[in-house]
C-alpha atoms as one frame of an Amber mdcrd trajectory, in Angstrom:
protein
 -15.338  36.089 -47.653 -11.789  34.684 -48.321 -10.894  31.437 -46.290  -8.938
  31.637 -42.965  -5.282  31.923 -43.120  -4.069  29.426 -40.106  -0.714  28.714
 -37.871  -1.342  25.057 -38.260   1.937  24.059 -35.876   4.977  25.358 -34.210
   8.119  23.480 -33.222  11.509  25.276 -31.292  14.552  23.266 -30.798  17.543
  24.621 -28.910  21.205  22.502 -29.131  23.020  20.748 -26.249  25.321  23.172
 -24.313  23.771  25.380 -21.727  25.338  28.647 -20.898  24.100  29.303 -17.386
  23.968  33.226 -15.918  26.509  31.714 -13.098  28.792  30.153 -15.797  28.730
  33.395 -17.677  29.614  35.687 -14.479  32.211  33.102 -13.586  34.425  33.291
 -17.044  33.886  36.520 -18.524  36.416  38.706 -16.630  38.927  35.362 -17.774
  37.522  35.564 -21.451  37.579  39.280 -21.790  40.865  41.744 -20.498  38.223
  43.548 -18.586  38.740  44.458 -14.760  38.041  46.470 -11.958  34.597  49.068
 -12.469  34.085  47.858 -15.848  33.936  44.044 -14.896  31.528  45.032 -11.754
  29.245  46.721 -14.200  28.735  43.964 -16.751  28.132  41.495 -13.752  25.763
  43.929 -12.944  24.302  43.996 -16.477  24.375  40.068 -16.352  22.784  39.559
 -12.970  20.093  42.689 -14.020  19.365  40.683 -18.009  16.488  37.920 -16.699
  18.269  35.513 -18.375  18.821  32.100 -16.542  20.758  29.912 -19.132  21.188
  29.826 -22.564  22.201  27.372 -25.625  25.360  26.932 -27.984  25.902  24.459
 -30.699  29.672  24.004 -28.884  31.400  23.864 -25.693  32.308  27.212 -24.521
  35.643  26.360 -24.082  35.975  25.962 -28.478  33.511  28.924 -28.862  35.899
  31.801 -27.372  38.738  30.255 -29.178  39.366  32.683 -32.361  38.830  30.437
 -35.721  39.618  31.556 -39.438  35.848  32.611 -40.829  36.097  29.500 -43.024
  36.168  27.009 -40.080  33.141  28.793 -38.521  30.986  29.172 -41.688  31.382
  25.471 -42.056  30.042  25.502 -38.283  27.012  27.614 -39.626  25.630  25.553
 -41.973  26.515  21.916 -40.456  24.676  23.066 -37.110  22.030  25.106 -39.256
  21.128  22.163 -41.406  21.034  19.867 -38.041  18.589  22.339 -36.029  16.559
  23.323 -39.287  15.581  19.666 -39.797  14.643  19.156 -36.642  12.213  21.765
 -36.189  10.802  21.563 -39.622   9.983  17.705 -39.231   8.637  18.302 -35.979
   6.103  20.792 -37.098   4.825  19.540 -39.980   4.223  16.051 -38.342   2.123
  18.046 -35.584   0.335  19.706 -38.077  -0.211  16.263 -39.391   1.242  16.957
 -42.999   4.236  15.418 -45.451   6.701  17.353 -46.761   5.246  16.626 -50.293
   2.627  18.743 -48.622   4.151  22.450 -48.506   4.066  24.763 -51.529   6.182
  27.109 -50.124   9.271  26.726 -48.048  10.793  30.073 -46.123  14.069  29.863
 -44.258  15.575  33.003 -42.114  18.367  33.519 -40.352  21.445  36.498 -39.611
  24.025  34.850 -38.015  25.575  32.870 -41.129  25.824  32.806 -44.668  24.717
  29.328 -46.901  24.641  29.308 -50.604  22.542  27.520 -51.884  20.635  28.515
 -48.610  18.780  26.184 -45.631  16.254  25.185 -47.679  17.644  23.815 -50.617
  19.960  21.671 -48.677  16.669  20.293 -46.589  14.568  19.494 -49.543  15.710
  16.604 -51.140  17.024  14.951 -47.629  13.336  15.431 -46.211  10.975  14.489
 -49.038   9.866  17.994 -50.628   8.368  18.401 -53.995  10.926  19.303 -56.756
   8.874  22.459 -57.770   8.769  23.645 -54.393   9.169  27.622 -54.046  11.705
  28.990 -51.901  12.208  31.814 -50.105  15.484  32.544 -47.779  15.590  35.520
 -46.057  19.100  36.726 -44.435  19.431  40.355 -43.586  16.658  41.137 -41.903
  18.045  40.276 -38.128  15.237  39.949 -34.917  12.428  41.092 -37.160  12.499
  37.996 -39.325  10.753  35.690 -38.345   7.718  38.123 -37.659   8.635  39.002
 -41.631   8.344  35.611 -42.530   4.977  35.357 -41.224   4.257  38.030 -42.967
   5.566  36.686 -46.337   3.252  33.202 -45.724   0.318  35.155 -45.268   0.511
  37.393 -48.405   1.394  34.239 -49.928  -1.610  32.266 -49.299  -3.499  35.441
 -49.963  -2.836  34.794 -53.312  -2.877  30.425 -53.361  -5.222  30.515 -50.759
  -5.048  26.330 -50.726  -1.568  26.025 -50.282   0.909  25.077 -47.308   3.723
  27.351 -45.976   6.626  26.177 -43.995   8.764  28.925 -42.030  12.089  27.486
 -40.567  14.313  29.898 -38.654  17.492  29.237 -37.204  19.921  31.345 -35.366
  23.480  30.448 -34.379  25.153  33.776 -32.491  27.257  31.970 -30.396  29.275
  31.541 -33.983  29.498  35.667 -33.767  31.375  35.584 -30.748  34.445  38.296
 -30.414  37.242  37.660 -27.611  39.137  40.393 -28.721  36.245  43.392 -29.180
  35.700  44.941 -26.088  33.122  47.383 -27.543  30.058  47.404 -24.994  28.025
  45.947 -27.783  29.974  42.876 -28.343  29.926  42.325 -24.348  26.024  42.630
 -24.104  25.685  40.649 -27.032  27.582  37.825 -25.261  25.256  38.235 -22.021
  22.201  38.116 -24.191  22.136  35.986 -27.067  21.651  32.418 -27.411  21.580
  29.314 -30.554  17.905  27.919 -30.979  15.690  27.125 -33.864  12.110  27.555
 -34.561   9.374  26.312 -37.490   6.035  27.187 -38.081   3.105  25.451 -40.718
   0.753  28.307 -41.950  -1.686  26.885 -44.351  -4.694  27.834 -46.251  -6.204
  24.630 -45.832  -8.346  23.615 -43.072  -6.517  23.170 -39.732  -5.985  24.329
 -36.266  -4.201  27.196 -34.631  -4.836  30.972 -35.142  -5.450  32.974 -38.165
  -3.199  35.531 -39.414  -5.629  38.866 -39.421  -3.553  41.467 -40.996   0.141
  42.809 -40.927   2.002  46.012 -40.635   5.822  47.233 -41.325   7.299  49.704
 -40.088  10.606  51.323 -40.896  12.158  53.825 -38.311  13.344  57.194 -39.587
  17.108  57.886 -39.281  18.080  54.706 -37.364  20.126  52.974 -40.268  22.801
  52.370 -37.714  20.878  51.178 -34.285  21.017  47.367 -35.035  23.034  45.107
 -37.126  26.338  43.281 -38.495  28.985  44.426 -39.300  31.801  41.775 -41.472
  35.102  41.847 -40.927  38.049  39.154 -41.743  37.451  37.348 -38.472  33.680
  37.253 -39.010  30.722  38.932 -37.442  30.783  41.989 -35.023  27.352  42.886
 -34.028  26.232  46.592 -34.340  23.927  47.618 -31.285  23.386  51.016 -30.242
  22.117  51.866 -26.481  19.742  54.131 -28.110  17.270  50.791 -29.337  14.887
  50.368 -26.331  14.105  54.293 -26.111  13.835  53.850 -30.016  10.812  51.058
 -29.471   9.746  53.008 -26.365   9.062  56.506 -28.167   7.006  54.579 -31.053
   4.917  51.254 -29.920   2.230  52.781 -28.538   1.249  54.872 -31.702   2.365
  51.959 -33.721   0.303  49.548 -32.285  -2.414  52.243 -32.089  -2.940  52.859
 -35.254  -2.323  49.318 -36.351  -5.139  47.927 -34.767  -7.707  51.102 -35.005
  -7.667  49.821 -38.973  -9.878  46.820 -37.247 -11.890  49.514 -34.901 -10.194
  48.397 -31.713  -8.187  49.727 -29.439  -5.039  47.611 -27.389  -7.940  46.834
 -24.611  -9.906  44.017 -26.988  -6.361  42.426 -27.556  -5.866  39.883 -25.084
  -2.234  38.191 -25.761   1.164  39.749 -26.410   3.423  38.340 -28.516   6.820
  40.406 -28.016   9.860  39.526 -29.633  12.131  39.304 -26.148  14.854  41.087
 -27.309  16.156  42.165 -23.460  14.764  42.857 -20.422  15.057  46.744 -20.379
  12.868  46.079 -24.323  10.240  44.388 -22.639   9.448  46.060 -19.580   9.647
  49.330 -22.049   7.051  47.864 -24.256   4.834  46.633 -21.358   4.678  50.104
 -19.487   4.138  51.867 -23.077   1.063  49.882 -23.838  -0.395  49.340 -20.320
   0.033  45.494 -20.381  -0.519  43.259 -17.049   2.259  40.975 -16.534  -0.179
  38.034 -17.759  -0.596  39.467 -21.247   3.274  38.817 -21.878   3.879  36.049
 -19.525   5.499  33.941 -22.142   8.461  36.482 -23.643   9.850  36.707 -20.376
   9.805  32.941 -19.950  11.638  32.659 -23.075  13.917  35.515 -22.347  14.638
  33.604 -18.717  15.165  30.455 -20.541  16.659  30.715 -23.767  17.797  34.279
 -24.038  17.446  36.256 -27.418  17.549  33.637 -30.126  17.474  36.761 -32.847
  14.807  35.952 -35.676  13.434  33.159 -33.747  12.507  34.303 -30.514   9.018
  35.941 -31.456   8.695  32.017 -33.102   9.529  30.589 -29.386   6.773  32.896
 -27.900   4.093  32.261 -30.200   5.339  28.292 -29.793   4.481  28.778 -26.091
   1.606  30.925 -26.366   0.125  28.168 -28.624   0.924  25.498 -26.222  -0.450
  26.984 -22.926  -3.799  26.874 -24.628  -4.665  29.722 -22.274  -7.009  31.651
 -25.186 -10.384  30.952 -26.021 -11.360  31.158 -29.391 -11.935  34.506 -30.839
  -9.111  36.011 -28.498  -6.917  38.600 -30.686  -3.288  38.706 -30.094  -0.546
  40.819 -31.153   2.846  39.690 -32.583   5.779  41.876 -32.897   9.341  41.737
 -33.539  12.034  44.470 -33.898  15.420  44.579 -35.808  18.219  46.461 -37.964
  16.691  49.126 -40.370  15.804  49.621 -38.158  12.215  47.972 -38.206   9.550
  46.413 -36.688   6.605  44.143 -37.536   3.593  43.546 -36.459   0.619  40.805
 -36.842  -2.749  40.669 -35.714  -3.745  37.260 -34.900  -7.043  35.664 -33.755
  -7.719  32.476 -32.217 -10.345  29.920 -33.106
């Protein structure tokens, strides 16, 4: 029997400047020339989004500003390298480990581009080994993190004594658009937020719960739900209205026949841990698979406090699930995440 593949440690970090729901409500008919019924129904959508407050890596008052693509690339990776060090120090000194320690170092992340990526520029500052392997992942949206759990596993499937560290850091607020008035650029403003999250998966004996199996899935026909689209003045995010029904049509035979590989059925799994991508996503995904309020406790907490943080948020719900300590060992939980393919992930976890 092959040895248990562990989440050692997680560590989130979020930056300085809150966005409250009140703030938001207050400036976005001054940000945006939007008036009249169309202003009343994005309050609406604001007050109706469970989301308290949110974080940015700037003032607001600099973020709406339009900036040449250069200035806010070298935003991206100043405030990505800050946030990414943070969180990766902080999780491998929980899981007790030196960064001489990992084997393999995975960095995600959308909402910028860095070449040479996160990683390389954090080795040599923190102390990793010069034949460290790297692996940064950029195009995979909301779903990677969840994919970068993935990629640790099958990883220490094959070096089943090594040490995986997966840093993910997303920075929408540098995606911002004063001048597109498309409905997806205005939700995307209501819902997003900066925030950065690490994990330590390990072959090697330590805490935390094992990593049981993983599935992907890729949606038929749905290329153009979810995703980015570049342009001179930077990002404009591509999100169709169609995305909850999308997830709501297909988690419940996902997960179905995800877990009936193990012989069980969504009744022996006792945590959820759903990627919080909105409000109207969530409560979808708890009516399709019958889930109390209890089961998912912690994705709405995150989604109250912190918004969607993109690839990290299924990170910041695991993080919390992790430190409630609210599972006894040989609990089963569920992680999933969701994002432009469009795809979703899913990993069965147990806790010891």
């Amino acid at each position: 029997m092959s040895s248990p593949i562990r989440i050692a440690s997680t560590a989130t970090a979020v930056p300085p400047h809150v966005i409250s729901r009140s703030f938001v409500k207050e400036y976005i008919g001054r940000v945006f020339s939007v008036s009249g019924r169309r202003l009343d129904a994005i309050l609406e959508v604001v007050d109706n989004s469970r989301i308290d407050r949110r974080y940015a890596i700037l003032p607001v008052n600099h973020l709406i500003e339009p900036r040449p693509l250069a200035q806010i690339s070298r935003e991206y990776r100043e405030h990505a390298i800050c946030l990414g060090r943070r969180v990766a120090q902080q999780a491998l000194d929980r899981a007790g480990l030196a960064p001489s320690d990992v084997d393999l170092f995975i960095t995600v992340s959308c909402t910028g581009i860095m070449i040479p990526s996160l990683d390389a520029h954090l080795a040599p500052e923190m102390g990793f080994r010069s034949n460290i392997r790297r692996l940064p992942i950029t195009e995979l949206g909301c779903v990677a993190g969840a994919a970068g759990l993935t990629r640790a596993w099958e990883y220490l499937r094959a070096y089943p004594t090594a040490t995986v560290l997966l840093v993910a850091v997303e920075l929408p607020s540098l995606t911002f658009q004063r001048r597109d008035l498309s409905q997806a650029n205005l939700i995307s403003t209501i819902l997003f937020g900066d925030g950065a999250a690490a994990a330590v998966i390990t072959g090697r004996d330590a805490d935390g719960p094992s990593i049981l199996d993983s599935e992907s899935y890729l949606f038929p026909d749905s290329i153009d739900a979810m995703g980015f689209d570049l342009q001179d003045d930077g990002l404009h995010i591509i999100l169709s209205k169609e995305v909850p029904q999308l997830i709501r049509d297909r988690i419940g035979s996902l997960v179905s026949q995800f877990l009936g590989r193990h012989g069980i059925t969504g009744k022996d799994v006792r945590a959820y841990i759903l990627h919080p991508g909105g409000q109207k996503l969530l409560t979808y995904m708890q009516e399709e698979l019958k889930l109390c309020r209890c089961q998912v406790e912690p994705s709405w907490d995150v989604l109250r406090d912190f918004g969607n943080l993109s690839s990290a948020s299924v990170l910041f719900v695991l993080h919390e699930w992790m430190a409630r300590k609210q599972l006894a060992a040989g609990d089963r939980a569920l992680l999933t995440a969701f994002g432009p393919g469009f795809s979703a992930e899913m990993l069965l976890l147990q806790w010891n």
